[in-house]
N, C-alpha and C positions, 0 to 999 in steps of 0.2 A: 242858855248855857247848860241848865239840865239835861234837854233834851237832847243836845250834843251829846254829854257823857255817857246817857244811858243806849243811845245808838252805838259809842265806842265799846260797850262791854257786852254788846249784845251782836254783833258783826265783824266784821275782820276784813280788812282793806289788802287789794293783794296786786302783784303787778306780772302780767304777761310779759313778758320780753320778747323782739324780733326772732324770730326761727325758731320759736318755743308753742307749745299748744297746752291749755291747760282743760283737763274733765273735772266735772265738777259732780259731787256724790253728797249723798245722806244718806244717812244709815243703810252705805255699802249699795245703795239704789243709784244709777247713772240720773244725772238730772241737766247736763247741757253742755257744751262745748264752748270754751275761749279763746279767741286769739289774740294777737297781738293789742294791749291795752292794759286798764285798770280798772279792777270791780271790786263790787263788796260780795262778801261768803254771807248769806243768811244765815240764822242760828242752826246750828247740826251738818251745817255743809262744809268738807274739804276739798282740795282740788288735788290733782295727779299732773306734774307739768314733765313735757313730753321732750324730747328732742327732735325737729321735723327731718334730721340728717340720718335719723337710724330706723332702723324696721320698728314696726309700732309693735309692743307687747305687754299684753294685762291678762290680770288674774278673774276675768269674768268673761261670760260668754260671749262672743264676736257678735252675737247674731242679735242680743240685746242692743248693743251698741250700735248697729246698722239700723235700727229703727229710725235712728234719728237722721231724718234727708240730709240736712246741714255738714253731718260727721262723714255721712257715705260718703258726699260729694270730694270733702277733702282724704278719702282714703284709695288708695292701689289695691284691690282684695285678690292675688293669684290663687288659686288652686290649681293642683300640680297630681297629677294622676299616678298611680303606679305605674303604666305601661308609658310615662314620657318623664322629660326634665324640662327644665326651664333656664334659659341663659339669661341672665341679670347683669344690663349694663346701665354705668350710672354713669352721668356727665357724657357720652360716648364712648366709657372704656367700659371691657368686660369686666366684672368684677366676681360673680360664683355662679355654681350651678345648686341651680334648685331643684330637688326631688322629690317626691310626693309631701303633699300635707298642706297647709294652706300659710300663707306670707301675706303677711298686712303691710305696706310701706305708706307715709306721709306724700301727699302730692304736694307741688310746691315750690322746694325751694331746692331739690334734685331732681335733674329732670331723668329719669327713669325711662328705661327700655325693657320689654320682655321678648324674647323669642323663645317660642315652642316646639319640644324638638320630640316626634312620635316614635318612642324605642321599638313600639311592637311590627312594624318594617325594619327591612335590613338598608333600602336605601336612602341617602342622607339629601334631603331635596328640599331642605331650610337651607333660606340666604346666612350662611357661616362661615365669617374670613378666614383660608383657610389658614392665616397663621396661629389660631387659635387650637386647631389641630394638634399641636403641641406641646400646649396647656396641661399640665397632671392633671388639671379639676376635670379635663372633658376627655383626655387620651384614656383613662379607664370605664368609658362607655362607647370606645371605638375599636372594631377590630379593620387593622390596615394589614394589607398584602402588597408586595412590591413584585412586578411582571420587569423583568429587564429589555434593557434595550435588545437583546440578541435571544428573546425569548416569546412567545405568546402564550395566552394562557387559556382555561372554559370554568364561569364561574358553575358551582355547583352548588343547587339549595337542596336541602336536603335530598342530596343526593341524586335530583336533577339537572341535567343540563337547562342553563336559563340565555348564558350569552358568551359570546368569546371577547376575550380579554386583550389588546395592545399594551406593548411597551408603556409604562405605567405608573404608579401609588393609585392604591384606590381602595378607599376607606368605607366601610359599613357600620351599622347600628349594634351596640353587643347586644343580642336578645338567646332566648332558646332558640332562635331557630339555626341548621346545620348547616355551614357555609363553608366551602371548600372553594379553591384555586388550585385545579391541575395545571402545571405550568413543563413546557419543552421548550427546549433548546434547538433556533430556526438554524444553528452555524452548520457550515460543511461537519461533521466528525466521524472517528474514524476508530473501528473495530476490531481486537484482535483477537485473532484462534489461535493460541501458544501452544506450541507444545503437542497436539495432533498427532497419536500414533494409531498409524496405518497400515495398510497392507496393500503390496502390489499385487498385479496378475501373478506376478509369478512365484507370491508369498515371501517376499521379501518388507520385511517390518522397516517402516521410517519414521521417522520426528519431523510434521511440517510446522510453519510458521507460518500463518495467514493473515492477510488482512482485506480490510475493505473502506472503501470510503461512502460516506451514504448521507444523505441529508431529508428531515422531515418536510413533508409540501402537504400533507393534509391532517393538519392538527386535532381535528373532531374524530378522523378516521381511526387515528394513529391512538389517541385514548378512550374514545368511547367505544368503539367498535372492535380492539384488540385490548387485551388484556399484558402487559410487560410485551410490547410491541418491540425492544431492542432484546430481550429474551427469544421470541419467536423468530427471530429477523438473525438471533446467533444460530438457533438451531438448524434449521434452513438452509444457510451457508456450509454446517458442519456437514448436512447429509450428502448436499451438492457434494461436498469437495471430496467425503468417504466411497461415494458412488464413481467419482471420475478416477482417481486414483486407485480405487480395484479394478478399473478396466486398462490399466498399462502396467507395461514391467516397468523392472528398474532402471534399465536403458532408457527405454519410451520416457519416463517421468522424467530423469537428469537431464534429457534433449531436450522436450515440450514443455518445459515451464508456462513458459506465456502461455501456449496454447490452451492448459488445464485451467491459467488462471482467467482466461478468455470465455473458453464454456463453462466454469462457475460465474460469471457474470453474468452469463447468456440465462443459466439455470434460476438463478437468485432476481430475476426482474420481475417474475410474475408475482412467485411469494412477495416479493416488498409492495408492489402494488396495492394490495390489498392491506398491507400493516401501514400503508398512507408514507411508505418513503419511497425514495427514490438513490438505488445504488448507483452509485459514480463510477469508481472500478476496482479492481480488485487482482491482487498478487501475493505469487508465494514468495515471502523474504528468505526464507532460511528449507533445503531440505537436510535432517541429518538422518546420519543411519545410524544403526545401535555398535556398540562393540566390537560381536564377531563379523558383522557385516562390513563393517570399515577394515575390519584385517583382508576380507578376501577378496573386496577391492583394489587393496594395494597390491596385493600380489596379482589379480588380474592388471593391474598397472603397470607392475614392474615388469610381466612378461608381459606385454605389449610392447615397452619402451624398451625391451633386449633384443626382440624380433624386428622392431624395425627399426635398432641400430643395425644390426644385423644384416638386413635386408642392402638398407644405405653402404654397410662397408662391402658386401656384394658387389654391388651395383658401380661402386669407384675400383675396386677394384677389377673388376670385366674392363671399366673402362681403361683405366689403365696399361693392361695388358694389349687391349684394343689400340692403345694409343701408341706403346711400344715397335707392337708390329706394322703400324703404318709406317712409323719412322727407317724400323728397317729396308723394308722395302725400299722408299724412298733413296736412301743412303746406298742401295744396292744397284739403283739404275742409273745416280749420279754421284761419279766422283769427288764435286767442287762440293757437294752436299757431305760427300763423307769426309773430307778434309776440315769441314765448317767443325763438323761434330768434332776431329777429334782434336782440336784447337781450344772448340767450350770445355772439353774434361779436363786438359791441360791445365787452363785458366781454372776449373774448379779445384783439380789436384795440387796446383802451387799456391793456394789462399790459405792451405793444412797444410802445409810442410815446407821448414825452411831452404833445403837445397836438394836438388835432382841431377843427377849426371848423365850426360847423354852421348851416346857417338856418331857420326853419320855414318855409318852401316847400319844397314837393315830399314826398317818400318817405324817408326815413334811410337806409333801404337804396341807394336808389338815389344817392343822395349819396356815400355811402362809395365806393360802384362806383367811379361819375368820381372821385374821388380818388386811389383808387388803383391806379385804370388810365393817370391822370396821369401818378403818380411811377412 
């Protein structure tokens, strides 16, 4: 019985519980690991009980504690580099990301996943679902670029070309290094020269309206090899179209639309060649002229359209006259012919006027005459 009590005031009886870990210390010195069970504390020993659910953290050095085989075995020890992270999933979910420093976890009784993710590349070539992509914990260590469907693009690393891009999402590592997507648009589209003043042959100032339709076909050529390729591709078009329009008047240009806008198509195919497009075609919408030029238009209008009304009352009237003296004729070699005639004036005279008096003496015609040389 003594010796019972003097073990009880000299030891301390203590109990591990299931999912629990206890360390055992003297005087602040590690001295062994417990698990699930019940022990006694020799004199000067306390214990540290752990939870096996949560990352393991103590106030003494890691590296003491891994001496003991026993503790390693049951421990997870990640170190985590500056230039990477670490994705932590527990049970099969994601649960954080880890960044440099080192992370201690319980083996056990979670079953724990690490994946490794190397920031100092840009591309992302860890097994990582990509709905995780998403995630705030991991989208602020990703830079994402979206290529559309009616677009392609040339990834550029620091400022070299490395590969051309399709229709897309395509996500990189955030690091220093300089990542760029030049991205163009593959659709038909279409270019306008507003507003265009120029000069004919014959120094007559206009206002044209141009356009053009034009599509990219070589995407490398079009940004690596030209600089503002749809800049170079206006300029081009402008000279075309300054160059062809000084070589006509202002007659020539009002007739030859198409034709001008035909040979700036013709002109504009080689420049675009080389800026990697390809011009479809091209036409002038609009020519205006200034001011005093549309005044003396109209009046070259108006006496054009006096002259050949002109001309036309001419021309009916010769006819006319023409027409008369056949009929004379005619009515002068036959009688039944001139009796027709003077039967229709009859009929026209009596449709105007209510009553005619007549006599049978003389000629009818000649009656009518004096009547209505009378009135």
């Amino acid at each position: 019985m003594k010796n019972e009590l003097l073990k009880t005031k000299i030891m301390k009886r203590i109990r591990i519980n299931a999912g629990m870990v206890g360390l055992v210390f003297k005087n602040g010195d590690y001295v062994r690991v417990l698990t699930e069970g019940k022990y006694w504390l020799g004199i000067g020993q306390y214990v540290n009980i752990f939870d096996m659910r949560l990352a393991f953290k103590i106030g003494i050095a890691l590296e003491v504690l891994l001496r003991d085989a026993k503790l390693k075995e049951m421990l997870d020890v990640v170190d985590v580099k500056d230039s990477e992270i670490v994705l932590l999933y527990e049970n099969e979910n994601f649960k954080s990301v880890l960044t440099a420093g080192r992370y201690v976890y319980w083996k056990g009784l979670v079953e724990r996943k690490f994946v490794r993710a190397d920031l100092s590349k840009i591309e992302i070539t860890e097994n990582i679902d990509l709905g995780l992509f998403k995630n705030y914990a991991l989208v602020k260590y990703l830079r994402v670029f979206e290529v559309a469907a009616h677009e392609s693009g040339l990834l550029m690393v620091d400022d070299v070309y490395v590969k051309s891009l399709k229709s897309g999402i395509y996500r990189f590592w955030m690091n220093d290094i300089s990542l760029k997507v030049l991205k163009v648009d593959l659709r038909q589209l279409q270019m306008e020269l507003a507003g265009q003043e120029l000069l004919t042959k014959d120094k007559a100032a206009v206002r044209i309206n141009f356009y053009t339709n034009y599509k990219v076909i070589n995407v490398e050529k079009a940004l690596l090899e030209n600089k503002d390729f749809e800049k170079q591709l206006y300029i081009s078009l402008q000279l075309a179209l300054r160059a062809l329009v000084g070589s006509y008047s202002l007659d020539e240009l009002l007739e030859r639309k198409a034709n001008i806008a035909e040979a700036a198509f013709e002109e504009t195919k080689a420049a675009s060649d080389k800026l990697g497009v390809k011009v479809l075609n091209c036409g002038i919408r609009d020519i205006i002229l200034t001011g005093e030029m549309k005044e003396i238009m109209n009046q070259v209008l108006v006496a054009q359209k006096k002259a050949q009304a002109n001309v036309i009352f001419r021309r009916e009237e010769t006819a006319s006259t023409r027409s008369l003296l056949n009929t004379a004729k005619l009515m002068e070699e036959n009688e039944m012919l001139y009796k027709l005639k003077e039967m229709e004036y009859v009929e026209k005279i009596a449709d105007k006027i209510g009553e005619i008096t007549l006599n049978g003496n003389g000629n009818m015609v000649k009656q009518l005459r004096e009547i209505f040389s009378g009135n």
